[in-house]
N, C-alpha and C positions, 0 to 999 in steps of 0.2 A: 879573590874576593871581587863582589859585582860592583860596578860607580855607578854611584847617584847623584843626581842633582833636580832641584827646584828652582821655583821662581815664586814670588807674589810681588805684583807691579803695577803702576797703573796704565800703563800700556802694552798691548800684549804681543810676545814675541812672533817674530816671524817662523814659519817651519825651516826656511835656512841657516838660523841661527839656534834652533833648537837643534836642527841635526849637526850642525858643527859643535857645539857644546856636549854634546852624547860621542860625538866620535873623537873628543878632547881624549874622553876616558875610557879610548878602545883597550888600552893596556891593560883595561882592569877587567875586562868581560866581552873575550871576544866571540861568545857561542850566541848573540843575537841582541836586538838595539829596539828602543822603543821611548816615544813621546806624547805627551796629553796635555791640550790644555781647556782652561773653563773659565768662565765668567767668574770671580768669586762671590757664590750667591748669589746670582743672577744681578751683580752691581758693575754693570756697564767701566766704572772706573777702575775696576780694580781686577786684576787678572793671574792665576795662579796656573803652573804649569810643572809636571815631573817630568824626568828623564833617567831612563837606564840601559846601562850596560849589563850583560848576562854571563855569569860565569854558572853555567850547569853544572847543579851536581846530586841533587838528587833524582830528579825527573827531568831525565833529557830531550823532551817532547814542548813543542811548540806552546804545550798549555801552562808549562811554565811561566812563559814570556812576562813582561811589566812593561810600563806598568798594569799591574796586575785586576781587573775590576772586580769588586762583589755584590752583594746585597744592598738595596739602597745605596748605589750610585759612588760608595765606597768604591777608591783607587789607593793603591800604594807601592810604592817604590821599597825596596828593599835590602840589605848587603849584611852580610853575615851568617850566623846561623844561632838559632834557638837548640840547644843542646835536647829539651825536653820536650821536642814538636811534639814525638810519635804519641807521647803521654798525653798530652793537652787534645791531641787531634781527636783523641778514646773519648777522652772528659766531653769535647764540640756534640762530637756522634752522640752522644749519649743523651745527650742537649738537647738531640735532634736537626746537627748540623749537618751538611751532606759537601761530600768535595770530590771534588773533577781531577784534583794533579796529585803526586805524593811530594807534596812542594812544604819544607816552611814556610814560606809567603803566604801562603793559600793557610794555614795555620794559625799563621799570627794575623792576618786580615779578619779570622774568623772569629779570632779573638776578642778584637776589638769592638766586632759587630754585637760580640754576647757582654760582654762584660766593660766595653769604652775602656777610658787610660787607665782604669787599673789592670788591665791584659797585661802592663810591662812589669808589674808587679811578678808576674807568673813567669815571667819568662831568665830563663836560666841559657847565658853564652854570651855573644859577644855582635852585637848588631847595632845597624844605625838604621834608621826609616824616616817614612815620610808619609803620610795619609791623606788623602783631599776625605774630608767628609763633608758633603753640602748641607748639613744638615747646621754644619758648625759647632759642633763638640766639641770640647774643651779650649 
């Protein structure tokens, strides 16, 4: 399983203490590392950032990686697995959604873009997340 971690702060972390905090949790995903951080909502005081660890397993291509970006400025961090992607990804397409990896992430990010928190409603397995939306949904 991939490690994740966050931050919201009001001061915002250095990149050497993001990448040591991501490489805390090399044990948990060693197929590739990644970090983000943002304004929160463009409020100078307050500063939110992800970090993840990568354990590949369904799409072993770099376009997996996280954190993950989408549509409107949507970011998320990810670990586990949505048992019922392949299904929900049909339901997206159909929607008119279009995707780049054969990733859950990529999935469930797309989820959220159609449908906000009730996507976790949909979702069927065992995962934890984490989403920057700028837009500030829920």
């Amino acid at each position: 399983m991939c490690g994740i971690f966050g931050y919201v702060r009001k001061e915002a972390c250095s990149q050497k203490l993001l990448d040591e905090c991501t490489d805390d949790l090399m044990a948990r995903g060693p197929d590739g590392r990644g970090t983000r951080q943002w304004d929160w909502l463009g409020d100078k005081q307050r500063h939110i950032g992800l970090g993840h660890r990568r354990l590949a397993i369904f799409d072993l291509s770099d376009a997996g990686s996280q954190p993950m970006a989408g549509e409107d400025g949507l970011s998320i961090v990810f670990n586990g697995e949505v048992f019922n992607w392949p299904e929900l990804r049909r339901e997206l397409e159909a929607a008119g959604r279009e995707f780049k990896t054969r990733t859950d992430t990529e999935v469930v990010l797309a989820a959220y873009a159609e449908w906000g928190l009730a996507c976790v409603d949909r979702f069927n397995g065992m995962w934890a997340l984490a989403i920057y939306d700028p837009q500030g949904v829920g």
